[in-house]
VORO-356290 format. One record per residue (C-alpha): residue in one letter; x, y, z. Coordinates in steps of 0.05 Angstrom, whole numbers, padded with zeros to 5 digits, always signed. Each point is the difference from the previous one (the first is absolute). Layout:
aXYZ...
This chain:
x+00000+00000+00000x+00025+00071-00014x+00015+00040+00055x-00045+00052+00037x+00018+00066-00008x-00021+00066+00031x-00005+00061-00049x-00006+00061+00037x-00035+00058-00047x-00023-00058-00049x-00068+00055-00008x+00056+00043-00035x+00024+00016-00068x+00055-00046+00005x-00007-00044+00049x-00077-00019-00036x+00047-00020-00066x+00036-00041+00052x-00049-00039+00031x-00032-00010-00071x+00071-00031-00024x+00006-00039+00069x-00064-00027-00009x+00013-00030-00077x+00064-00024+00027x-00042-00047+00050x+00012+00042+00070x-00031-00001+00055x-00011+00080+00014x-00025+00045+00057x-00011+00075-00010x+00002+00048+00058x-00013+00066-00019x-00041+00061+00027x-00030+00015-00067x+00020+00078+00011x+00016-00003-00072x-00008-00063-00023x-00068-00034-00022x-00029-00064+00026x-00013-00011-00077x+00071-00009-00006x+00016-00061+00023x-00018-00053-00049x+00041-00057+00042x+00003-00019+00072x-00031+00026+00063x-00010+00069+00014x+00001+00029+00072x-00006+00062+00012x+00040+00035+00053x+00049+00048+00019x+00070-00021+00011x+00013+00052+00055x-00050-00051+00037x+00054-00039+00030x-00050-00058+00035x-00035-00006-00051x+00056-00014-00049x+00025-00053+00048x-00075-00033-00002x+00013-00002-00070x+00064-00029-00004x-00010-00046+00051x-00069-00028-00030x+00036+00004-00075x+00073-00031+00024x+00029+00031-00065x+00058-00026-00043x+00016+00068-00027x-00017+00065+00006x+00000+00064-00067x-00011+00057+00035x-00021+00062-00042x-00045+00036+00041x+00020+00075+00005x+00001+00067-00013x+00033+00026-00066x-00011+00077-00022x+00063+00028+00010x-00026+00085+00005x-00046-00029+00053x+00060-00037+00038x+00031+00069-00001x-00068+00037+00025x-00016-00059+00056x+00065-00035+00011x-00017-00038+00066x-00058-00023-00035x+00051-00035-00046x+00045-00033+00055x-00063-00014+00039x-00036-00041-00060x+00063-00035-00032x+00055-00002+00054x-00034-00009+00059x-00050-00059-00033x+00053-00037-00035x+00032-00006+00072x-00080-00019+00021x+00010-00060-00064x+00076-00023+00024x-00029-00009+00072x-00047-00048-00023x+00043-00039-00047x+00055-00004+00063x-00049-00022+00049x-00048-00046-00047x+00068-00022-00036x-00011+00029-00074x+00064-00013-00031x-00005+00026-00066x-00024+00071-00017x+00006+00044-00066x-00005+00079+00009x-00029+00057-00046x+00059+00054-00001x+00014+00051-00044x+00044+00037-00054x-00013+00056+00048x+00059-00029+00045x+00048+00025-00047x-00022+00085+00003x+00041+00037-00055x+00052-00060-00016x+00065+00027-00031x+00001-00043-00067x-00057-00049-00029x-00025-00042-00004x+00006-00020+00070x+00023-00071+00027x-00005-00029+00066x+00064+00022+00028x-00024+00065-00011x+00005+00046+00057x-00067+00006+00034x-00012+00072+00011x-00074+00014-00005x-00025+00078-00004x-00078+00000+00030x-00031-00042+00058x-00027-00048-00052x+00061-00027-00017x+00033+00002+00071x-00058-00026+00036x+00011-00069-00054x+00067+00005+00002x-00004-00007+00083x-00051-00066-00017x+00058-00022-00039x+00047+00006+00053x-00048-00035+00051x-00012-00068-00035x+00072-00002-00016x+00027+00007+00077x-00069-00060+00009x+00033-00039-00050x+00065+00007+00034x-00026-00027+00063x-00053-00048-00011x-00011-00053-00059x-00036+00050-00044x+00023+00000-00072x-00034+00062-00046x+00010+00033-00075x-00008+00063+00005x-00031+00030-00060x+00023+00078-00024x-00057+00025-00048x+00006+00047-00055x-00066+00035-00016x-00046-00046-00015x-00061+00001-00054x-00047-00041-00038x-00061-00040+00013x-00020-00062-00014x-00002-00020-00068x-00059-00045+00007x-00039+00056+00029x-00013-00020+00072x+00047+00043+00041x+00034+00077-00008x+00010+00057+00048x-00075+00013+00035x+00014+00057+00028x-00031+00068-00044x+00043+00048+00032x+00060-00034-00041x+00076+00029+00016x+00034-00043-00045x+00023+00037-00056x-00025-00054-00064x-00073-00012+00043x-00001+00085+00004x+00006+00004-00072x-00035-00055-00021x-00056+00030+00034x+00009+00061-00034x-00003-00023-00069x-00066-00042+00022x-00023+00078+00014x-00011-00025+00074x+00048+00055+00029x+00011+00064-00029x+00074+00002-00020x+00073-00028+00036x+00050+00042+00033x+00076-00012-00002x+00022+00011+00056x+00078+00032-00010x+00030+00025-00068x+00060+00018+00023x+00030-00068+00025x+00066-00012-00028x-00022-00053-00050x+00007+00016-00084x-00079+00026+00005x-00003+00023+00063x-00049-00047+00028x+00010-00061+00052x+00027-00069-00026x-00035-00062+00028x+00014-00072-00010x-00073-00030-00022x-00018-00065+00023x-00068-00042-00018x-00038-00027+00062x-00004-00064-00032x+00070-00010-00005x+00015+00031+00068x-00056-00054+00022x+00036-00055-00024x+00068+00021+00031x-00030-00016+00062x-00025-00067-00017x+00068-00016-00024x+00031+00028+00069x-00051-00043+00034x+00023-00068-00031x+00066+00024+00010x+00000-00001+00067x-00033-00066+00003x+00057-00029-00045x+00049+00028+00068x+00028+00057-00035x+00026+00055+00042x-00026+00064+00018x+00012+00055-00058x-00023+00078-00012x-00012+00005-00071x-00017+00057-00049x-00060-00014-00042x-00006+00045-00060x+00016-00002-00067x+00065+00040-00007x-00030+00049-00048x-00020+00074+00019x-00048+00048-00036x-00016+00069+00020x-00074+00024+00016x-00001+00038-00066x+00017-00065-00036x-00060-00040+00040x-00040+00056-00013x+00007+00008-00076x-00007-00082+00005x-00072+00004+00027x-00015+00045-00047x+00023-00037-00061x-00030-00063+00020x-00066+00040+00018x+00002+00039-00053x-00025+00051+00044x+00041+00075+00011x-00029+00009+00083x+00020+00071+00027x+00078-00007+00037x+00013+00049+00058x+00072+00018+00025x+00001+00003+00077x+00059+00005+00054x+00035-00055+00014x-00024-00040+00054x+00039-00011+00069x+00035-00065+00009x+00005-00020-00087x+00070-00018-00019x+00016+00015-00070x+00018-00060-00034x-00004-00082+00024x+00007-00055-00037x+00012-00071+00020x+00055-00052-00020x-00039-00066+00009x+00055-00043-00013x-00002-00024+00061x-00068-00026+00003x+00012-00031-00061x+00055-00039+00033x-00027-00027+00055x-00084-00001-00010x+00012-00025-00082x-00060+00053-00003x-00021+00011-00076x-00039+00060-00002x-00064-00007-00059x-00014+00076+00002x+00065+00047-00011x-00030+00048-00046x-00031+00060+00021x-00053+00003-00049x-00021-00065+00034x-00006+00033+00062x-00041+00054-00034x-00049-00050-00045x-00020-00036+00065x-00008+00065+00044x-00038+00031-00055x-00042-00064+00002x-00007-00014+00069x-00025+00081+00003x-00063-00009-00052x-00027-00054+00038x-00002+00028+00062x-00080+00007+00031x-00029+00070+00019x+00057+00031-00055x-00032+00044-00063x-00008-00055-00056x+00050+00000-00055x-00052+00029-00068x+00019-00023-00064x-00017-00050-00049x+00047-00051+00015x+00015-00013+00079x+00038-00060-00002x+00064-00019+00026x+00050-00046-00021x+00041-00026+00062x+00073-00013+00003x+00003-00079-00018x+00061-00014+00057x+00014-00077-00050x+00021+00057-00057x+00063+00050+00010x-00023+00068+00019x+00042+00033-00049x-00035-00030-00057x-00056+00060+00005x-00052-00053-00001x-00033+00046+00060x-00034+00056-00033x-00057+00035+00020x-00062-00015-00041x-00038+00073-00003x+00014+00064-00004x-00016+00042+00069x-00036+00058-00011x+00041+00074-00005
């Protein structure tokens, strides 16, 4: 029998691709989440509880009833200006509950435990793409209050039995390309939802935040990753540990940049809609440039990502964003949507949107 694994945030954006991937690969899953942004909906797999894990007894009733093989713990907070604006909100939510989680896997002996991190570790790195010998020098509470989580399940490894993969994201997009899952929440901060929205006419326009960032047009350089493949990395970290392997903090990103103009003028190509573009101030906390080398991952995981194309990203946010219930319907004469076929390379174009959305 596989082994039963908690997910904490499995309601989430990526932790709900998660549980949907742990669940085809025969798992036995658990989600604990407060649903304070994720969606009951979500989770197509597994058991759902809801609760908070600042509730320390009732995390131990949990693990206790559950006795857990693993745990994947995502839940947490993730807007970086709002780290900067409520930092003790930050170490409070993702600090101070991961040390909630490593209680209970020490006392209820969890020995194997993979952790949600961030490129965000890293702050303004001095050359990219970054590796994992990178110095760790994050630049808003975000990053720093992860970057402590990091610290605490290493010294718990140390100590105990407790073998983990941490997992360093990049910034993550995408949906499901069979439709089921994709970011729920409206108020979208991601920069390839925000626009996506705003060629569906469901927002009024997208700022940049920053022109003057010293990149060749001005703009921030992010490393894009598809939640589908950033899914799978964890499945592949999971069965890595069950094989024995060692604990390991991994980048997982692509190792190719692309400025917010270039996502921008993306969207709009794809869309084949020009939506209004606002320049704003930069915002506190955003590094200029961060890319990933995912050698590394590569290396130890064998993860093969499907999705490493940023108009795949876009094709499957744009069509994850029609379908959404109480959204404006999509007018036109032809509404359909032809999904990413994951059996055929991405590259091949074979995704193309089937209709032409209204100007």
């Amino acid at each position: 029998m596989k082994t039963k694994v908690l997910v904490t945030g499995g309601a989430g954006y990526i932790g709900s691709h998660v549980v949907r991937q742990l669940g085809e690969a025969g798992y036995d899953v658990v989600v604990y989440d407060n649903c304070s942004t994720g969606s009951p909906k979500a989770v197509l797999n597994g058991e759902l509880i809801i609760g908070d894990l600042a509730d320390t007894d009732r995390l131990y009733q949990v693990f206790a009833k559950h006795r857990f093989g693993a745990v994947l713990h995502f839940a947490a907070s993730l807007i970086v200006p709002e780290s900067v604006a409520h930092p003790l909100d930050y170490y409070s939510n993702n600090t101070r509950n991961t040390l909630n989680l490593l209680r209970c896997c020490n006392v209820l002996d969890v020995n194997q435990f993979i952790f949600s991190s961030t490129a965000a570790v890293y702050g303004e790195p001095e050359e990219n793409p970054v590796t994992e010998s990178t110095p760790t020098l994050p630049i808003n509470p975000y990053g720093r209050s992860k970057l402590m989580s990091e610290w605490l399940i290493q010294d718990h490894s140390l100590a105990s039995r407790m073998r983990y993969v941490t997992l360093r994201y990049f910034n993550v997009g995408g949906a499901d390309p069979g439709g089921r899952l994709g970011q729920s929440l409206r108020n979208v901060t991601h920069l390839i939802a925000a626009a996506c929205n705003a060629a569906l006419k469901r927002q009024s326009e997208v700022k940049i935040f920053g022109t003057d960032f010293p990149t060749p047009d001005g703009t921030g350089i992010r490393d894009y990753i598809h939640v589908e493949d950033l899914a799978s990395a964890h499945v592949d970290a999971l069965r890595y540990l069950e094989a024995g392997g060692e604990s390991q903090t991994l980048n997982c990103g692509y190792g190719k940049g692309y400025s917010v103009r270039q996502v921008i003028e993306r969207v709009k190509a794809i869309s084949g809609v020009d939506f209004p573009v606002i320049e704003a101030e930069r915002r506190p906390g955003d590094p200029a440039c961060v890319t990933a080398c995912a050698d590394k991952i590569s290396q130890v995981l064998g993860w093969q990502p499907q999705y490493n194309d940023l108009d795949a990203i876009v094709y499957t946010t744009l069509a994850w964003e029609m379908q959404q219930e109480n959204l404006p319907s999509v007018t036109g004469t032809r509404q359909k949507l032809v999904l990413i076929n994951k059996e055929r390379p991405v590259r091949s174009k074979i995704a193309e949107i089937a209709y032409r959305l209204p100007q």
